[in-house]
C-alpha positions in Angstrom: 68.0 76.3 -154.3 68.6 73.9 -151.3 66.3 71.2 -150.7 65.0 70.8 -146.8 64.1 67.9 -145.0 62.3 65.4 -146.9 58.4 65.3 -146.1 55.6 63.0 -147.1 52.0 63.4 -148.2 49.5 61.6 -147.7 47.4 60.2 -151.4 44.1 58.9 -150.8 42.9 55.9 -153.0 40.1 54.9 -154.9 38.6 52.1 -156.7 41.4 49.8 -158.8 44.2 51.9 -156.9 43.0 51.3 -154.0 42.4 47.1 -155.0 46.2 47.4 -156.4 47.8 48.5 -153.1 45.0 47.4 -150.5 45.2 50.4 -148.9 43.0 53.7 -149.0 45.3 55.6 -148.3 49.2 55.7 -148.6 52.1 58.3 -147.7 54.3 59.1 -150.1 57.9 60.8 -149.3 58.6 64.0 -151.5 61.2 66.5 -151.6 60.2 70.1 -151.4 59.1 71.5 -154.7 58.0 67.9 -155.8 55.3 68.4 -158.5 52.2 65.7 -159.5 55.0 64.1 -161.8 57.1 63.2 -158.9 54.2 61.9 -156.7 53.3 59.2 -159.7 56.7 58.0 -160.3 57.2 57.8 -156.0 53.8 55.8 -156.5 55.1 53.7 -159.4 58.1 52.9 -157.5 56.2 51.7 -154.4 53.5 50.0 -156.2 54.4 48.9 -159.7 51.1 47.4 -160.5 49.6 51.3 -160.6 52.4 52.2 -163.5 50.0 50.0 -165.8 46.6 52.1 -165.0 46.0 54.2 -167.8 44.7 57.5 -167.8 45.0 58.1 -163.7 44.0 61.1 -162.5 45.5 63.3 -159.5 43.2 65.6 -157.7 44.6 68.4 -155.7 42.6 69.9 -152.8 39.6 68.6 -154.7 40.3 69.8 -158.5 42.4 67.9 -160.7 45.9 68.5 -160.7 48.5 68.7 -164.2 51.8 66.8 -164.1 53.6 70.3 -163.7 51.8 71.4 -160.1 53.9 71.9 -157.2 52.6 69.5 -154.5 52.6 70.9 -150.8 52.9 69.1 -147.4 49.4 69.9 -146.3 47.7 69.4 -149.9 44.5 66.7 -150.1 45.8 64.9 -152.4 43.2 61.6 -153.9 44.1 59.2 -157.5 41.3 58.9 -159.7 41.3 55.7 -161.6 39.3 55.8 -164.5 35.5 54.7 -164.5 34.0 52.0 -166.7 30.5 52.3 -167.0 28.4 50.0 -168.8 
């Protein structure tokens, strides 16, 4: 199968991933058929201070998303850091 043009998504951030990047919101290039895998090693690449957040979740168009999901161009895509209560 041929890959077409490249395309990005855009992630929304949220608590420590959002402190590690200072943004709320990044865009992230992907090829077409890029799954949730791909999206967090993009991420890793551009921020290498996220690689070390355990447990982050992806949420896709509001429920959360396996490693294995196909990602698409006009998916709502957030990272869920994981929540210390106390």
């Amino acid at each position: 199968m041929e890959l077409l043009m490249n395309s990005s998504v855009s992630v929304l951030l949220f608590g420590v991933t959002r402190d590690l990047t200072g943004q709320s919101k990044v865009s992230v290039p992907l090829s077409e058929e890029a799954r949730v895998a791909d999206l967090l090693s993009q991420l890793n690449q551009q921020y290498p201070a996220l690689a070390g957040i355990r447990s982050l979740l992806v949420a896709v168009n509001g429920e959360y998303a396996e490693t294995d999901q196909i990602l698409h161009i006009n998916d709502e895509i957030a990272l869920i850091p994981p929540v210390s209560g106390g």
